[in-house]
N, C-alpha and C positions, 0 to 999 in steps of 0.2 A: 504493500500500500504506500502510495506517494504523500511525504511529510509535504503540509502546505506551504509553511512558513520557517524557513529559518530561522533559529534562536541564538545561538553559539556563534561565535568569534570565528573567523575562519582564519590562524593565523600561519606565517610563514610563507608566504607567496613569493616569486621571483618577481624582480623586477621585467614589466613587458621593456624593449631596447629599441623597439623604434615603429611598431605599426597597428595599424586597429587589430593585429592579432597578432604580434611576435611577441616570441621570448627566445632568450637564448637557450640554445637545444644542445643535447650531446650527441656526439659521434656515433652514431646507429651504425655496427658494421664496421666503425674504426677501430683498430689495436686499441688497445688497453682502457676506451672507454667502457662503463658500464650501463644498460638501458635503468633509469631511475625504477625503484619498484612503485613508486606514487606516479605510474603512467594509465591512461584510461582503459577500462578492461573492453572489451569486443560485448558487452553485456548489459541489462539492466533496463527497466522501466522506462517508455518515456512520457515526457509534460504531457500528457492526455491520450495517448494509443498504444496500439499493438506493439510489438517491437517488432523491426522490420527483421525480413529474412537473408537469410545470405547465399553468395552464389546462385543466382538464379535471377531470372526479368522480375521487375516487380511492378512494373507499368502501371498494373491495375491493384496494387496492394490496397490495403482497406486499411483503416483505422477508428478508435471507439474512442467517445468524447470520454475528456478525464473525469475520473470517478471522484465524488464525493474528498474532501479532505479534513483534517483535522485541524484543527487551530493554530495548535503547538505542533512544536517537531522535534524529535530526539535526535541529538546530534549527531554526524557521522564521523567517525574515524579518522584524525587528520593521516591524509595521506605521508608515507616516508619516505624523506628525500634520501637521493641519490647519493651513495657513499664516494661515486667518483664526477669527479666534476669535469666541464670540458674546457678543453683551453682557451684563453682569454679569446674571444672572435675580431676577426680584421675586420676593417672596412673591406666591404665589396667590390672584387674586381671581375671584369666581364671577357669570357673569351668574344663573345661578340656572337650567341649562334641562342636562338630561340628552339626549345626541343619540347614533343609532347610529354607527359608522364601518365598521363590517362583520359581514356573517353574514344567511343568509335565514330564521334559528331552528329549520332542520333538521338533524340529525343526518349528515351527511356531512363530506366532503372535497372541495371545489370551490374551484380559483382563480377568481380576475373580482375585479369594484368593487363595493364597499360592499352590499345586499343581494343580488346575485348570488353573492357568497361563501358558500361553506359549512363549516364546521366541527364536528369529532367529537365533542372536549368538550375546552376550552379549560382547560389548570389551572396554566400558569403565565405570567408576561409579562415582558419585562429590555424597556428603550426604551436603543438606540444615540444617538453625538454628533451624526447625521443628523437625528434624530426619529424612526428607522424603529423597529415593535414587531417585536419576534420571539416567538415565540407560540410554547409547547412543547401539541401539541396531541393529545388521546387518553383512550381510553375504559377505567374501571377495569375491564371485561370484556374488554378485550383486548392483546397484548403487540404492538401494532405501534402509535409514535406518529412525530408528524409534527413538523417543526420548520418554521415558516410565518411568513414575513414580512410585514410590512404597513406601508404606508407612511402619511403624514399624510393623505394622500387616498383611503383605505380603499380599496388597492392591494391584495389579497391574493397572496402567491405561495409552493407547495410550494418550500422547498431543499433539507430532506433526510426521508424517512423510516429509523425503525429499528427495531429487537424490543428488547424490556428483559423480561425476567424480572421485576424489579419496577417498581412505580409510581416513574416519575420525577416531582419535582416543581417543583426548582429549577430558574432560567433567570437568565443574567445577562450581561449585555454593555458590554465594556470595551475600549476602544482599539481598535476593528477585532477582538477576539479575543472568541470564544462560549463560555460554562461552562455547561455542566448535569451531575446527577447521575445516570447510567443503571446498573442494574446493582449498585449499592452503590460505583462509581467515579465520580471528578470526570473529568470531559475536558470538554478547550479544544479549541477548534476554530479555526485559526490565518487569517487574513485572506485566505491564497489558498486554501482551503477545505478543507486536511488537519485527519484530526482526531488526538488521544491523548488516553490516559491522562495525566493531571499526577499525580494518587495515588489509590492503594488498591485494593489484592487483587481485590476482587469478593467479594461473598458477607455474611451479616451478622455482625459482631462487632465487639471491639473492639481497636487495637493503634494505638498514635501510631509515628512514627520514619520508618523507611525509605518512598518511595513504593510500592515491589515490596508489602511486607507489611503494610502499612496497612488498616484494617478500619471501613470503617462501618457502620449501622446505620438504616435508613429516613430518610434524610437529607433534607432540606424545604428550606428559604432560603437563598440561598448572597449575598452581596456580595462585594468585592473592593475593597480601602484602598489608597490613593495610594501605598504601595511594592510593591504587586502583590500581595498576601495575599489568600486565598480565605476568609474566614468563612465555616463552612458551620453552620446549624442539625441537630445529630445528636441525633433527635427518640428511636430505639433505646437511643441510649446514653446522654439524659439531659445531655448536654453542647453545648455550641459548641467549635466545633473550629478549627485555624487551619494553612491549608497554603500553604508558602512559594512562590515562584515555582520553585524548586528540586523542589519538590514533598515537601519535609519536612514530617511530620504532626506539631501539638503539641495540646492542650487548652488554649481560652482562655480557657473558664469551665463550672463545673460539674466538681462533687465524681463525680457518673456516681449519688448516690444519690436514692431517693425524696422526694420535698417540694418545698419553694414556702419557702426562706429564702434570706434574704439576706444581705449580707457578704461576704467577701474571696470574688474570683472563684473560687480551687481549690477552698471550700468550702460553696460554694454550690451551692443546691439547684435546678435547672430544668426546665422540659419544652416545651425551644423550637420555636417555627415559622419562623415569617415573621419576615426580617429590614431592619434600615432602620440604615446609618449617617452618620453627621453628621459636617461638614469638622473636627471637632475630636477624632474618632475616639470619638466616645460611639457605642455600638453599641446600640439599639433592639430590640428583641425579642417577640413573641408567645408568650405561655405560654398553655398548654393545659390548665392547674391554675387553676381559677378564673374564666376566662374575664380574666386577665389581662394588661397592656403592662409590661415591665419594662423596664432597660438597664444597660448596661456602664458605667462611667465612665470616662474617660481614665486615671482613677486604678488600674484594676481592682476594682473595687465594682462587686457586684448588686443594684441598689435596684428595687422594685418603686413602678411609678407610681399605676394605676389597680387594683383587680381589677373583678372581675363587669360588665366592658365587649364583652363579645364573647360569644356564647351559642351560635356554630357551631364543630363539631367538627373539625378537622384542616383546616376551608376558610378560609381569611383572607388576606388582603393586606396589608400595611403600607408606608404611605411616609413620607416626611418632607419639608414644605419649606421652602424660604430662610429662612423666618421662623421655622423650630424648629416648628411645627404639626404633628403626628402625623394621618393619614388612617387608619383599619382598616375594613376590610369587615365583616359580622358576618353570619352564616346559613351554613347548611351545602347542600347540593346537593337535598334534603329538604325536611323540614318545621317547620323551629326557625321561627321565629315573627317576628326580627327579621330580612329581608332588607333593609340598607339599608347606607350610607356613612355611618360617624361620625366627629368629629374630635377631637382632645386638644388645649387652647391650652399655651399655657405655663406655664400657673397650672393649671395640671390641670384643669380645665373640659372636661367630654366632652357633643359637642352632636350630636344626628342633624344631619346634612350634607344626604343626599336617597333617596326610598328611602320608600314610606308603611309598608311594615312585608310582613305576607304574600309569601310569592313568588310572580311571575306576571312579564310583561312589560310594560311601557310605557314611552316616551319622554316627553318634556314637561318640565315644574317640575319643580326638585325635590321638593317635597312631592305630586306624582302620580304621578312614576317608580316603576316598581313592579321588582324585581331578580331573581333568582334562580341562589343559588351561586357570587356573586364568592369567584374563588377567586386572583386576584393584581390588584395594582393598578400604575401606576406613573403618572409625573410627567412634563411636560412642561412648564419653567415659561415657554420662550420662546412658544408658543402659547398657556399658561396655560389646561393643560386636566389632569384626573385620567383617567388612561382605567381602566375595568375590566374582563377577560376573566371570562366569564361560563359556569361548567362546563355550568350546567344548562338555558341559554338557548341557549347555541351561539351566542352573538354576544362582540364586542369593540365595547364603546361609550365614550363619556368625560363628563365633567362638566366646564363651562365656564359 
């Protein structure tokens, strides 16, 4: 039976290093690394359905609305970290060649390897301390999506399917422990495969405080900060929002009104997506006003970095790496014009990455790779790869 509400402290989290879904991950497969045992089991209940099956089409799988929940929640298990750690990660360097890792570009639900897999439409991605992708996977014409593992060796596997009344879109994974947002609620999904609510009512609106009565509002990018804080991008409400391990709701930025200003985070103006933060707790952001990168500062300051860098509508990716380098996807599921991967240096230089423009598919160079609808990205810097799940291709590939 699925606990409602999170009660307990959920402590010891990694710091995410740079994207709406990195952490730094261990060497899966390399010498002397060990796979953490606080890694996600292939198992377990999900927010409201069936659990989905493996190895096999699941096209038409079905799912049962979530049962009944309890109040309180008895806490789970902190997961245990990893007795070997991995080595400090570089900045990213690219040989310069786009490769798939999975998906056979149709429209389904298939476990198997690398193009035997099939996926419905990919729209968000978190990468665990293993390397493994978790892929929040599903179509906006329908209320049944899939939560799909994948491993460095484009391993595809169903772990849970569920229903959502609305579009989920965030994914994010941290210390053995799963977030997304389904339903207009945050839940974690705990290392031995239960899941809860952490916060919020269900339904759209707005209310910070208690987890019980908490209200979001079409919520997008969620990260989670080395004391175990959920920043979630609340795209509805015009804010970034910040809920404890406790599962207390507060505002971490954004006044809730219209505009694109900057200044003291309460009074600031946003309209967030995609989120990415840095070991210094500078919080990175996608605005949807301008085709904009903006970010938080340790200080609480809203500055705005680039505008008119991103030209697709509510699809984007954002990461960040060791070196401070900002990665965004730019094109929407459609017909925007730029489908490619661009970067932000430090000096605010924004350079297409890879990606010739148009949307259509293809592997190779980056200047041949052709994309369509990256709509999350994430990081891997011990393999020193960018992966991107791709809504409108139905694949997950990377950049190396």
């Amino acid at each position: 039976m699925m606990n409602r509400y999170a009660t307990a402290a959920a402590a010891g989290f990694l710091l995410a290093a740079g994207c709406v879904n990195l952490l730094l991950v261990d060497g899966q497969g390399r010498p002397g690394v060990a796979r953490p045992t606080g890694s996600l089991p292939a198992s377990g209940g999900p927010p409201g359905a069936a659990t989905g099956s493996t190895s096999a089409d699941m096209a038409t799988a079905s799912a049962t609305p979530a049962p009944a929940a309890s109040a309180s929640a008895t806490p789970s298990p902190e997961p245990t970290a990893s007795a070997s750690r991995p080595p400090q990660p570089t900045p990213l360097t690219f040989k310069g060649e786009v490769k798939l890792l999975a998906g056979n570009g149709t429209q389904t639900v298939k476990d198997g390897k690398g193009a035997a897999a099939g996926f419905n439409a990919p729209r968000a991605v978190a990468i665990d301390e293993t390397g493994d992708l978790w892929v929040l996977d599903g179509t906006d014409l329908g209320t049944t999506f899939w939560i799909r593992r994948v491993t460095p060796e484009g391993d595809v596997t169903t772990i849970d399917a569920t229903k959502s009344t609305m579009l989920p879109y965030g994914i994010f994974a941290a210390r053995g422990r799963l977030y997304t947002m389904m339903d207009e609620r945050l839940w974690m999904r705990e290392a031995s495969g239960s899941w809860s609510v952490l916060a919020g009512a269900g339904g759209n609106g707005f209310s910070n405080g208690d987890p019980k009565t908490a209200k979001f509002s079409r919520p997008l990018g969620l990260v989670v900060d080395s004391a175990g804080n959920v920043l979630v991008a609340d795209l509805g409400n015009r804010r970034i929002r910040k809920v404890t391990p406790a599962g207390q709701v507060s505002t971490f930025a954004g006044s809730g009104a219209a505009g694109r200003e900057d200044g003291p985070a309460a009074s600031a103006t946003l309209l967030p997506g995609a989120l990415a933060l840095a070991p210094d707790g500078a919080l990175y952001f996608r605005d949807y006003q301008g085709g904009s990168v903006r970010m938080v500062t340790p200080g609480g300051e809203v500055k705005t970095l680039k505008t008119g860098v991103v030209t697709g509508e509510f699809w984007a990716g954002l990461a960040r790496d060791a070196a401070g380098t900002l990665y965004h996807s730019d094109g929407g599921p459609w017909s925007e014009p730029n489908h490619n991967v661009k970067k932000i240096d430090l000096q605010g230089n924004v350079t297409s990455l890879a990606g010739s423009g148009p949307y259509g598919y293809k592997d190779g160079t980056f200047a041949e790779a052709r994309f369509y609808g990256i709509a999350g990205l994430a990081i891997d810097p011990v393999r020193g790869r960018l992966y991107t799940v791709e809504h409108s291709n139905f694949r997950v590939r990377f950049l190396e």
